[in-house]
DODO-790485 format. One record per residue (C-alpha): x, y, z. Coordinates in Angstrom, 3 decimals, always signed. Each point is the difference from the previous one (the first is absolute). Layout:
BEGIN
+----------+----------+----------+
!        u !        v !        w !
+----------+----------+----------+
!        X !        Y !        Z !
...
+----------+----------+----------+
//
This chain:
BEGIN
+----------+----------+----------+
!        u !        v !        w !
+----------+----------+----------+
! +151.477 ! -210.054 ! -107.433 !
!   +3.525 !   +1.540 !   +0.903 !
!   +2.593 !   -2.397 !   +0.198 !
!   +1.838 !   +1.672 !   +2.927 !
!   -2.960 !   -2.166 !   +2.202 !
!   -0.144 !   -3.203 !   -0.119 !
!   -2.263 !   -2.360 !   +0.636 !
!   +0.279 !   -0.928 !   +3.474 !
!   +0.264 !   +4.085 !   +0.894 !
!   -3.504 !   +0.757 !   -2.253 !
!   -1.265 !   -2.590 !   +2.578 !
!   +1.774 !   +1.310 !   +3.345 !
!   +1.448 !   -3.101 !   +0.762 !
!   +3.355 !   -2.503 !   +0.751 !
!   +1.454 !   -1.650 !   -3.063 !
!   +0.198 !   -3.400 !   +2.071 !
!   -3.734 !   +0.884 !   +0.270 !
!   -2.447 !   -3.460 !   +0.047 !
!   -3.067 !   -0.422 !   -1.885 !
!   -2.401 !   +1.158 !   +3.303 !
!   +1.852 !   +3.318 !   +0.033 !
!   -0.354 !   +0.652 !   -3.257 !
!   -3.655 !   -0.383 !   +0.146 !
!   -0.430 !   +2.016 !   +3.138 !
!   +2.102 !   +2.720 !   -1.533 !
!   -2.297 !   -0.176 !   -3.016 !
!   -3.279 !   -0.068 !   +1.003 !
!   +0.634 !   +3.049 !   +2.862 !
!   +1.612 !   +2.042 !   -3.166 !
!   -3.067 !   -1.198 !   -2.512 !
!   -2.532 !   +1.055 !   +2.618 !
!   +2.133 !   +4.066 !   +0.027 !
!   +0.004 !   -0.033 !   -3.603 !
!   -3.075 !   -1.652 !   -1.609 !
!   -1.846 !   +2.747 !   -1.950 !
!   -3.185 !   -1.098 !   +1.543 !
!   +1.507 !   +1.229 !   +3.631 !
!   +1.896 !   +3.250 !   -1.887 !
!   -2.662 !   +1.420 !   -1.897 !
!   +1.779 !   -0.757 !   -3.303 !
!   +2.938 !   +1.734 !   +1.047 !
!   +2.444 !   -0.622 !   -3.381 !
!   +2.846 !   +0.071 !   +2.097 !
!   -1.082 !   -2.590 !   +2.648 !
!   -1.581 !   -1.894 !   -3.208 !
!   +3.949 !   -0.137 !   -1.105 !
!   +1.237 !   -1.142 !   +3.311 !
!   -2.582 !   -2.560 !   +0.011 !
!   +0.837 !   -1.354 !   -3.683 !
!   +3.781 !   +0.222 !   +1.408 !
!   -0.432 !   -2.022 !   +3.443 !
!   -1.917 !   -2.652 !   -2.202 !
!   +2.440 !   -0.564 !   -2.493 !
!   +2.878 !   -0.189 !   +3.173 !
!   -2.368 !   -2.367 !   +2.298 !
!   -1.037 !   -2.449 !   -3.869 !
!   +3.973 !   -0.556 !   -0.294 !
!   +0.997 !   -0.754 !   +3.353 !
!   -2.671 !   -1.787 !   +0.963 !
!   +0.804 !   -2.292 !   -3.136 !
!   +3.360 !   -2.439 !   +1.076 !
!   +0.953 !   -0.359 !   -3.328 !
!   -0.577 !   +3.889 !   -0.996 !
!   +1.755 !   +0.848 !   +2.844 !
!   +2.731 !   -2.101 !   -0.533 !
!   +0.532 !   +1.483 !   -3.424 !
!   -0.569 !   +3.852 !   +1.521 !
!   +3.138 !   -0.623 !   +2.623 !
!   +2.206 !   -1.361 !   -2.486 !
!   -0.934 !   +2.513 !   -3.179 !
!   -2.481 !   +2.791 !   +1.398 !
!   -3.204 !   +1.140 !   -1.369 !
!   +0.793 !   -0.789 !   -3.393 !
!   +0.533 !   -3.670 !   +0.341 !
!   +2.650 !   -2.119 !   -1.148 !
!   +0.027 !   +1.306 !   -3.019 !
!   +1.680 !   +2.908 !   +1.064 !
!   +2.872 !   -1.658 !   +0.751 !
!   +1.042 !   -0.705 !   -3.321 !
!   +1.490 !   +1.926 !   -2.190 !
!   +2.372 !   +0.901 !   -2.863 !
!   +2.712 !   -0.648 !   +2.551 !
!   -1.687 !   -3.722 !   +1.043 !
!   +3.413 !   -1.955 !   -0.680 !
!   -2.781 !   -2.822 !   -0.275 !
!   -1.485 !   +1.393 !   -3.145 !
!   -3.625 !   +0.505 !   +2.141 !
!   -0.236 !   -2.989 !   +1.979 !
!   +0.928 !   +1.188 !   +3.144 !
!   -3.187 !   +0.518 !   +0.700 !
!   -1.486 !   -3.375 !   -1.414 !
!   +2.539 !   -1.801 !   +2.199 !
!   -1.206 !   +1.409 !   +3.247 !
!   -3.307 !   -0.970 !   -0.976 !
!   +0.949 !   -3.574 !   -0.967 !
!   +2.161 !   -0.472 !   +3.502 !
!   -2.013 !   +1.886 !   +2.230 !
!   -3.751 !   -0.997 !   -1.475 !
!   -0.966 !   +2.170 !   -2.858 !
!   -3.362 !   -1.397 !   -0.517 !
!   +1.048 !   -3.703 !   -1.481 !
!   +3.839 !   -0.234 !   +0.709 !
!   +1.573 !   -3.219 !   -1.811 !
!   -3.592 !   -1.572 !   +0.364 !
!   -3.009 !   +0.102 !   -2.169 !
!   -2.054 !   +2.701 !   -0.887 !
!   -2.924 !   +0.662 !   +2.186 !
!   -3.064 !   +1.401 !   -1.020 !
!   -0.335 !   +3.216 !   +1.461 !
!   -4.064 !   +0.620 !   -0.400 !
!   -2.580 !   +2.703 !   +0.462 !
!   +0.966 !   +2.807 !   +2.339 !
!   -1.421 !   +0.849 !   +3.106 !
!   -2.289 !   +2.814 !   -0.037 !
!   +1.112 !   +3.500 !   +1.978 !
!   -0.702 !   +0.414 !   +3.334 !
!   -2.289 !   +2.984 !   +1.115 !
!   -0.327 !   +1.427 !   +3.430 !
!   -2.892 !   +2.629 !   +1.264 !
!   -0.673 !   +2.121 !   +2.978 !
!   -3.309 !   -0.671 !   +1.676 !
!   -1.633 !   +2.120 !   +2.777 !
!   -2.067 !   -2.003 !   +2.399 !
!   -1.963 !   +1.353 !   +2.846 !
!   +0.613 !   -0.638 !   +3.579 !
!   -2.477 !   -2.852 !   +0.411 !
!   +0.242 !   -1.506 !   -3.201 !
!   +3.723 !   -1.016 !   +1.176 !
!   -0.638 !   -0.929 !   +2.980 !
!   -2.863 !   -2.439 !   -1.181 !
!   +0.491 !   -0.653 !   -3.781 !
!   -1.290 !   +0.768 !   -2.702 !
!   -0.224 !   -0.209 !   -3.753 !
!   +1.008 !   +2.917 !   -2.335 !
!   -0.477 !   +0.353 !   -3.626 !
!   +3.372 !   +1.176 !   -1.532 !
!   +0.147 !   +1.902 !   -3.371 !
!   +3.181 !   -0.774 !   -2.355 !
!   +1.471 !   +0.970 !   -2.866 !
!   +2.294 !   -2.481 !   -1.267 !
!   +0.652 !   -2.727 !   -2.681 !
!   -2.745 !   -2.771 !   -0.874 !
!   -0.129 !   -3.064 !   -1.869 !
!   -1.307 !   +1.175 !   -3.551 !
!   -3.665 !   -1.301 !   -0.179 !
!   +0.032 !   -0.797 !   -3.384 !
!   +2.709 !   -2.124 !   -0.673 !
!   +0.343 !   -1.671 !   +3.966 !
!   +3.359 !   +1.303 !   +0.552 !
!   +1.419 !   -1.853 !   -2.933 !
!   +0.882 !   +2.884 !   -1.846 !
!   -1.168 !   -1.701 !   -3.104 !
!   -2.849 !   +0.986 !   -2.267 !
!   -3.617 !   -1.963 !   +0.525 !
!   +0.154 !   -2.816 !   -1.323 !
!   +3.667 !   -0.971 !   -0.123 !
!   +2.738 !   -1.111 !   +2.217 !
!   +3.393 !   +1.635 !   +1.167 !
!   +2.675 !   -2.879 !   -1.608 !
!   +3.269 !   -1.828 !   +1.367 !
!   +3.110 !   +2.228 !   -1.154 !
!   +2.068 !   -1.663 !   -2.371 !
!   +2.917 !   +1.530 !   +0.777 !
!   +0.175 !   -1.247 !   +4.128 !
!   -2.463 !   -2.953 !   -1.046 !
!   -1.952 !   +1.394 !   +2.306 !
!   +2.438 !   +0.111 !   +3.563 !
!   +0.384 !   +3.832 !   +0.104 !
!   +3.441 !   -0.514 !   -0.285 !
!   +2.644 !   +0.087 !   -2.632 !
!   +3.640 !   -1.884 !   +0.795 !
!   +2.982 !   +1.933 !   -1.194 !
!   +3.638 !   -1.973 !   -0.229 !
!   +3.071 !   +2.348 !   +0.144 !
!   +3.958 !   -1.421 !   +0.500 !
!   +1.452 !   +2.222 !   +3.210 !
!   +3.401 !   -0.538 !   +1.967 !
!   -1.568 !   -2.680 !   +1.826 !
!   -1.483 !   -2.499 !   -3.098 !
!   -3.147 !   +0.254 !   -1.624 !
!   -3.424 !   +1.757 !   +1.836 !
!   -3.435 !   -0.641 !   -0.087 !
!   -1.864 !   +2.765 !   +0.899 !
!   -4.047 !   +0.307 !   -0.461 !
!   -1.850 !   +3.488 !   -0.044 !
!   -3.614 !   +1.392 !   -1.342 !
!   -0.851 !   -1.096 !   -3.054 !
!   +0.125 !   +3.667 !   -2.314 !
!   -3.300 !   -1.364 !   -2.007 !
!   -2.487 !   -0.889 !   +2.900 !
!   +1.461 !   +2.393 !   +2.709 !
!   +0.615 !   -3.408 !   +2.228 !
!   -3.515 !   -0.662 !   +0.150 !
!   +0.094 !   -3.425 !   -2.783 !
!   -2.751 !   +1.160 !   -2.088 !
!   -0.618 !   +2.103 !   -2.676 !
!   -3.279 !   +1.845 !   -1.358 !
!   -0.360 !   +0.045 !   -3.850 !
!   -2.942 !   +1.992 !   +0.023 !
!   -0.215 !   +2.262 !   +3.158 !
!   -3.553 !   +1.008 !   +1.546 !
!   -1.565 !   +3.220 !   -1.169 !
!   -1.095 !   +1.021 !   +2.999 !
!   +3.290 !   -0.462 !   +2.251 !
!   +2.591 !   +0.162 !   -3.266 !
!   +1.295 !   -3.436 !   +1.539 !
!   +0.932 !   +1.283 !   +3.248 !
!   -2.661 !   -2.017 !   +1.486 !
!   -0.939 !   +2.643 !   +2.770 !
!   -1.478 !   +3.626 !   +0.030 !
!   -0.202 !   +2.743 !   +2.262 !
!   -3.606 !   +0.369 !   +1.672 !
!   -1.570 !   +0.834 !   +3.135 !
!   -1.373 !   -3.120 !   +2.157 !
!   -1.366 !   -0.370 !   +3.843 !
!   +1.678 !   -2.096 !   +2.159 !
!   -1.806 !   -1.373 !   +2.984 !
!   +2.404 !   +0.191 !   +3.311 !
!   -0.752 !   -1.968 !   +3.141 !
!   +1.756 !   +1.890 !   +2.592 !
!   -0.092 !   -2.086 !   +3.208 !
!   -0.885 !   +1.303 !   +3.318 !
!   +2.751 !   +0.998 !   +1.940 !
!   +2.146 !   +1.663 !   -1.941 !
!   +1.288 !   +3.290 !   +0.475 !
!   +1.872 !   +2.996 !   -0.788 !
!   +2.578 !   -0.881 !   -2.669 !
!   -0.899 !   -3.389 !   -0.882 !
!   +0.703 !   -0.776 !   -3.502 !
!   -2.275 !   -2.871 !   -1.504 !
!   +1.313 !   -2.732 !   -2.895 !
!   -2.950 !   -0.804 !   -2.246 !
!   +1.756 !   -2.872 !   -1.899 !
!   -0.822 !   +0.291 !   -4.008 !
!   -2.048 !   +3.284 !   +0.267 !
!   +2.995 !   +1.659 !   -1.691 !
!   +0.700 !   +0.991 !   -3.582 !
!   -0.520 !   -2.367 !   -2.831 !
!   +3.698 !   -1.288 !   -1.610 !
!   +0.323 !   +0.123 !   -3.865 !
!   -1.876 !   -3.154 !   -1.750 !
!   -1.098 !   -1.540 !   +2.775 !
!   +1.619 !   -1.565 !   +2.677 !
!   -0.105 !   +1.068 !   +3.945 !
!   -1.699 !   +3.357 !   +1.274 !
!   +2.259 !   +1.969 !   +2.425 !
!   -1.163 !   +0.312 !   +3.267 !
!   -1.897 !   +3.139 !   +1.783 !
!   +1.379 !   +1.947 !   +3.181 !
!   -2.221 !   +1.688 !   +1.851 !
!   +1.518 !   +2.841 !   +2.318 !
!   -3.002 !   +1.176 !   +3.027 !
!   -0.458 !   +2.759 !   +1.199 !
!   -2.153 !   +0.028 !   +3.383 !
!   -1.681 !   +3.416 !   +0.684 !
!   -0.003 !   +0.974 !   +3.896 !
!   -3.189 !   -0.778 !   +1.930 !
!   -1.644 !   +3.348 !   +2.402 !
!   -0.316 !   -2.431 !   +3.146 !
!   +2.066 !   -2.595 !   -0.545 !
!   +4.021 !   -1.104 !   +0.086 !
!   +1.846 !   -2.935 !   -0.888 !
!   +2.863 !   -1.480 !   +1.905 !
!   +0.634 !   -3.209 !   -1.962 !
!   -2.948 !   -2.203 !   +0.470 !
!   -1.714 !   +2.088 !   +3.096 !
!   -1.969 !   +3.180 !   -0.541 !
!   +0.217 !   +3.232 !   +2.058 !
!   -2.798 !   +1.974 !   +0.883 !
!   -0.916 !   +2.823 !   +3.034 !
!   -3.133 !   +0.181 !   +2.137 !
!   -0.537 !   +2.985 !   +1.744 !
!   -1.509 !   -0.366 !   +3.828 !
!   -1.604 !   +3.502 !   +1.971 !
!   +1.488 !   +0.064 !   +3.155 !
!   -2.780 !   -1.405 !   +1.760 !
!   +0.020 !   -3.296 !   -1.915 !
!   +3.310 !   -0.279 !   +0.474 !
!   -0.057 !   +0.555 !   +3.807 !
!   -2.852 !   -1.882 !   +0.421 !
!   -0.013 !   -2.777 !   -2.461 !
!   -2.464 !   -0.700 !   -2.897 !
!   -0.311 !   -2.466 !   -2.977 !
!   +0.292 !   +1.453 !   -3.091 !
!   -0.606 !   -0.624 !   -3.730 !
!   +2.849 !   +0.195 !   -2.575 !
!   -0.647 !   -0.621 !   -3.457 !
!   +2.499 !   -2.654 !   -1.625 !
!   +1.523 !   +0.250 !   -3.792 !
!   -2.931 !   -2.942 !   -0.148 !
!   -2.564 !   +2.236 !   +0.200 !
!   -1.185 !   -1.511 !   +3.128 !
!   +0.044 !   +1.307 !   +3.257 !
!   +2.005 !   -1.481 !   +2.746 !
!   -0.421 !   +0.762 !   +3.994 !
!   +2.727 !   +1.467 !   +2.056 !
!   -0.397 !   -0.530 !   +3.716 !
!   +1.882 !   +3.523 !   +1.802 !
!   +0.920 !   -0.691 !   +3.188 !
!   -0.392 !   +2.603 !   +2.656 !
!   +2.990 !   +2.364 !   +0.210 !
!   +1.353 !   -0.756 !   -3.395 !
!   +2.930 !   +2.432 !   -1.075 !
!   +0.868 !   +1.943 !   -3.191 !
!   +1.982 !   -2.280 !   -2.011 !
!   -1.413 !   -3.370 !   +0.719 !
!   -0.333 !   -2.466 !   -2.813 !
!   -2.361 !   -2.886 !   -0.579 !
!   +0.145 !   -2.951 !   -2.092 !
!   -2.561 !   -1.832 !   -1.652 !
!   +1.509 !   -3.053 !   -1.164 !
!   -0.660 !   -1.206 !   -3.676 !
!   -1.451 !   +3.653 !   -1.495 !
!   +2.984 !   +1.071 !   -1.740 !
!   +1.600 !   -0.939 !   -3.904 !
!   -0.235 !   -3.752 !   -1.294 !
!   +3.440 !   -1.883 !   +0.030 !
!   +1.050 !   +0.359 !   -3.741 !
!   +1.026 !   -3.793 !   +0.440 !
!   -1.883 !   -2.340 !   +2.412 !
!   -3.103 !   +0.432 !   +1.594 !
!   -0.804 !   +2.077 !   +2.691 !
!   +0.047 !   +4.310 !   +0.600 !
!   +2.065 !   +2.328 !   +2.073 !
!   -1.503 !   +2.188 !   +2.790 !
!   -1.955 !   +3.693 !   +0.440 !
!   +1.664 !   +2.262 !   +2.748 !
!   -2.347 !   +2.381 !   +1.206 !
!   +1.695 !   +3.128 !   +1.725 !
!   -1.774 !   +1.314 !   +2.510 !
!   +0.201 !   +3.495 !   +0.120 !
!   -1.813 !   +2.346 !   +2.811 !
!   -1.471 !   +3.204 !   -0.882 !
!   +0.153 !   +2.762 !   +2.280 !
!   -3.195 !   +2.279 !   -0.125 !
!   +0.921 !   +3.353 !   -1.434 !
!   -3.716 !   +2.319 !   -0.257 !
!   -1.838 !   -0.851 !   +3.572 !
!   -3.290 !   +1.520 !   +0.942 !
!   -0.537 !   +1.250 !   +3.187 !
!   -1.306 !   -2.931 !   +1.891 !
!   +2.554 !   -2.686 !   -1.732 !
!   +2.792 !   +3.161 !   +1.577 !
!   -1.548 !   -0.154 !   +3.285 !
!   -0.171 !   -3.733 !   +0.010 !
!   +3.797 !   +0.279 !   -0.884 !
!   +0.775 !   +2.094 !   +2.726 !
!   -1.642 !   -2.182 !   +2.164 !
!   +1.847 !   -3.276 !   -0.615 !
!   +3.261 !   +1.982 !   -0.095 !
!   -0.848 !   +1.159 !   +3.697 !
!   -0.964 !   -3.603 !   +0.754 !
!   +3.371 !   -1.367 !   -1.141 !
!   +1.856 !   +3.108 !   +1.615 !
!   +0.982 !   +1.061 !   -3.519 !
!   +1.039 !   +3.755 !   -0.334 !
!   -1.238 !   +1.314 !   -3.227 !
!   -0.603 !   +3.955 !   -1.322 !
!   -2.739 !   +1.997 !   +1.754 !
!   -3.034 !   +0.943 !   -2.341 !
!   +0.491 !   +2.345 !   -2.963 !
!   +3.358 !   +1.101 !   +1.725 !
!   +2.221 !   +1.837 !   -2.206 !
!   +2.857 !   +0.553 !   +1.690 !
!   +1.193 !   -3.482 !   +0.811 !
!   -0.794 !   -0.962 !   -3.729 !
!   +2.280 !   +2.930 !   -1.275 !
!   +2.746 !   -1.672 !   +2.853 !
!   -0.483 !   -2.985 !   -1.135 !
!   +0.567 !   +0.592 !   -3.668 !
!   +3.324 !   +2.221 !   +0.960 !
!   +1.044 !   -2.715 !   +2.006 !
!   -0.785 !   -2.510 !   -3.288 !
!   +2.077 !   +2.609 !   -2.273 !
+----------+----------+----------+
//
């Protein structure tokens, strides 16, 4: 990652930005970049590796803090051969400004939370509009079958670390400018986690997770649409000997329907009139996105344009009961290949109504009229 960018820049936005715009910033970046959306494009693989490690440390208070102060390399990298503190410069942020356990006790720090892992599903038109459920294929960390997660080999059981006693945490006591300091950090031996495995699982090597392929079973609710990104809480990765699976974020994609558009909740859709139902009036059948065919009374005279709405035929609220609305646009069709009797009949109405229209098969005012057009 080049250290001309920082951060906030990697994610496009404010330093005074809040947790929500972080997120939104995020997610719109992680849907550009995931290698599922970029054909496993190495560079937009990087970018995505790059946005996550910016959006895991800002989203984090305490990582953040500790990025504002010292950068990407943490507090540590403010200390140096130069420290007139002898390295505890460092140490006494963390013990005034919440380091983990300050002048308090050690806390036990615990299993870690498993890795998040987002997808791009394509649904069709109707299947967002009503619902649906969609298998989902992932590659990803799971909980070792063998050993439960543990980490540990059948038969035995990860034990407490003697060096934390089992909190995660190890206190350190240093003498600064201001008095003695209690600071607490990760405990070297157990990584912060409390226990320790003497004899690791075979089959994981004590990691307590492998990499496999698994189907995840995603209710997508009706309603949703273009864009929508679903949370599937604890469908995620598996964390390292045991603890709580990440969560999974599931990024649709709606493919376009051939006679239908959405507007929010309502539906668009065009029924085309001949001109004599249109001047005359008629009741005609329109199929709905239900499948089911709906009536439309035309009233006599109806112009081009006119729109019709059936109340209750369009996309399911996402939240609450109820459905949007189908508007029908009526369109009239003008008659372009005419036999000879339909002509005459034509001709007749048009004299009827005192209409001028083009004498029969005549030329000339058709070449006038299309120089007058030009």
């Amino acid at each position: 990652m080049s250290p001309a960018r920082s951060y906030y820049e990697i994610l496009g936005v404010r330093a005074e930005a809040d947790e929500q715009e972080l997120k939104r910033a995020y997610r719109k970046l992680a849907r550009e970049l995931h290698p599922d959306a970029n054909g496993g494009d190495p560079e937009a693989e990087a970018r995505f590796k790059e946005v996550t490690v910016a959006y895991e440390t800002l989203r984090d208070p305490e990582r953040r803090r500790r990025y504002d102060l010292f950068g990407a390399d943490g507090p540590r990298a403010a200390t140096g051969p130069s420290d007139p503190f002898g390295g505890g410069l460092g140490d006494i942020f963390e013990a005034f400004f919440g380091g983990g356990g300050g002048f308090g006790a050690p806390r036990r720090s615990g299993p870690r939370r498993g890795d998040d892992i987002e997808v791009v599903v394509e649904l069709r038109f109707e299947e967002a509009v009503f619902g649906a459920e969609r298998p989902v294929s992932l590659r990803g960390p799971v909980a070792c079958g063998a050993c439960g997660g543990s980490g540990a080999a059948p038969g035995t059981q990860p034990t407490t670390c003697a060096q934390c006693s089992g909190t995660g945490q190890v206190r350190r006591v240093r003498q600064s400018i201001l008095g003695q300091v209690v600071t607490t950090t990760d405990c070297p031996r157990c990584q912060g986690i409390g226990e320790v495995i003497e004899q690791p699982c075979r089959t994981c090597h004590g990691e307590g997770r492998l990499l496999d392929e698994r189907t995840v079973e995603v209710e997508v609710p009706s309603g949703v649409d273009d864009g929508t990104t679903l949370r599937v809480t604890g469908a995620g990765g598996a964390p390292a000997r045991g603890g709580v699976n990440g969560d999974l974020y599931v990024h649709l994609r709606v493919a376009r329907h051939e006679r239908f558009e959405r507007s929010g909740s309502d539906l668009v859709t065009v029924l085309h009139l001949s001109m004599a139902q249109a001047a005359l009036g008629a009741e005609c059948m329109i199929e709905t996105l239900d499948g089911a065919a709906e009536a439309i009374a035309v009233p006599p005279g109806t112009q081009s344009g006119k729109v019709v709405r059936l109340r209750g035929k369009g996309v399911p609220f996402v939240r609450g009961r109820g459905r949007g609305d189908l508007h029908v646009q009526l369109v009239v069709d003008t008659p372009t290949e005419l036999s000879k009797d339909q002509e005459q009949l034509l001709r007749q109405l048009a004299a009827l109504r005192g209409e001028e229209v083009a004498p029969p098969n005549d030329g000339g005012f058709l070449s006038r009229l299309r120089s007058s057009l030009g």
